[in-house]
C-alpha positions in Angstrom: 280.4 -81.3 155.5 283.1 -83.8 156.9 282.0 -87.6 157.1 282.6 -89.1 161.0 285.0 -91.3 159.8 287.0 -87.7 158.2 286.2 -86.2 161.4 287.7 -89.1 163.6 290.9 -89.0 161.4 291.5 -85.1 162.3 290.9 -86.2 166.1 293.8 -88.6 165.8 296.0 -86.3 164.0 295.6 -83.4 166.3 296.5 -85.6 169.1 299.6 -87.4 167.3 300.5 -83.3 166.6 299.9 -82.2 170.1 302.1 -85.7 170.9 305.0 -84.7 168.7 305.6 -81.0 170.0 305.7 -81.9 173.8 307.2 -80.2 176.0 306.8 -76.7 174.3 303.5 -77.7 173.5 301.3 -77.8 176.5 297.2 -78.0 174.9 296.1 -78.2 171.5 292.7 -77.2 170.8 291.2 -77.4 167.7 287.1 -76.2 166.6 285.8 -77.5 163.0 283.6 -74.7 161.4 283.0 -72.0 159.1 285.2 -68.7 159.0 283.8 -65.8 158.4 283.5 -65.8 154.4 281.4 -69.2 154.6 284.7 -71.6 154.2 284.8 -74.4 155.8 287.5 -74.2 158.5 289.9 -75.4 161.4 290.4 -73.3 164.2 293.5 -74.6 165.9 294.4 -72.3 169.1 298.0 -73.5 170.5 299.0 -73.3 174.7 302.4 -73.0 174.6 305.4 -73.3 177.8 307.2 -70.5 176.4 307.1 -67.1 176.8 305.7 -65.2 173.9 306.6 -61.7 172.4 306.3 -59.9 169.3 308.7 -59.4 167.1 311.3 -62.4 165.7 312.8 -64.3 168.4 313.5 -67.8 169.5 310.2 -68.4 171.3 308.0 -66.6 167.9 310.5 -69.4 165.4 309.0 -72.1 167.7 305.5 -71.4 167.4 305.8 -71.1 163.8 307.6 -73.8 163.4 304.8 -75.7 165.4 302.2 -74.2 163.2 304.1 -76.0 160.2 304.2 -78.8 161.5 300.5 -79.2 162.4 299.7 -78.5 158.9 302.1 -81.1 157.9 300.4 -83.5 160.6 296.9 -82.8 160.7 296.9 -81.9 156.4 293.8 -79.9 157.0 293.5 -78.9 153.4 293.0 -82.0 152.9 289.8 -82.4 154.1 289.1 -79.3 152.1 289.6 -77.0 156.0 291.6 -73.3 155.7 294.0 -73.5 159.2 293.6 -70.5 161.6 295.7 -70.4 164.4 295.9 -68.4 167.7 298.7 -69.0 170.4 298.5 -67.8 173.7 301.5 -68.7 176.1 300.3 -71.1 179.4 300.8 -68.0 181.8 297.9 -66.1 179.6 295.9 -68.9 179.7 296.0 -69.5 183.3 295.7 -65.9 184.0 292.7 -65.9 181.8 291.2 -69.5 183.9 291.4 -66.9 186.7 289.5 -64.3 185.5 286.3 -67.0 184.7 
């Protein structure tokens, strides 16, 4: 169990993370809680302002390269967290709003 003052250092870092990677990074979301062995976890799910496909390509090198550098930002293993992350382009996630 992460102390507040733990908790209010992750806050900080995921907004000086979601700072850093502007413009490609649009929204940075983040949900503190177990995975699904019991773990203790950080779900971090990305809104990016690039198009996204599969495969290795200049827009797939950014969003791994954004991943990186959350972990180097936010240092979730520090606080004894295992980083997921899930990336969905803005265009999904608007498309998605719509569909609420």
């Amino acid at each position: 169990m992460l102390r507040k003052a733990e908790r209010a250092h992750i806050e900080d870092m995921v907004k000086a993370a979601a700072f850093a990677l502007q413009p490609d990074l649009v929204e940075l979301r983040h949900e503190i809680r177990d995975d699904w062995s019991g773990d203790p976890s950080i779900f971090f799910t990305l809104v990016v302002g690039i198009r996204l496909s599969a495969g290795r390509n200049p827009s797939f090198d950014r969003v791994v390269h954004m991943e990186e550098a959350i972990r180097l930002i936010v240092e979730p293993q520090e606080y004894g967290l295992n980083p997921y992350f899930s990336c969905h382009s803005n265009l999904e996630s608007a498309m998605e709003t719509q569909k609420c």
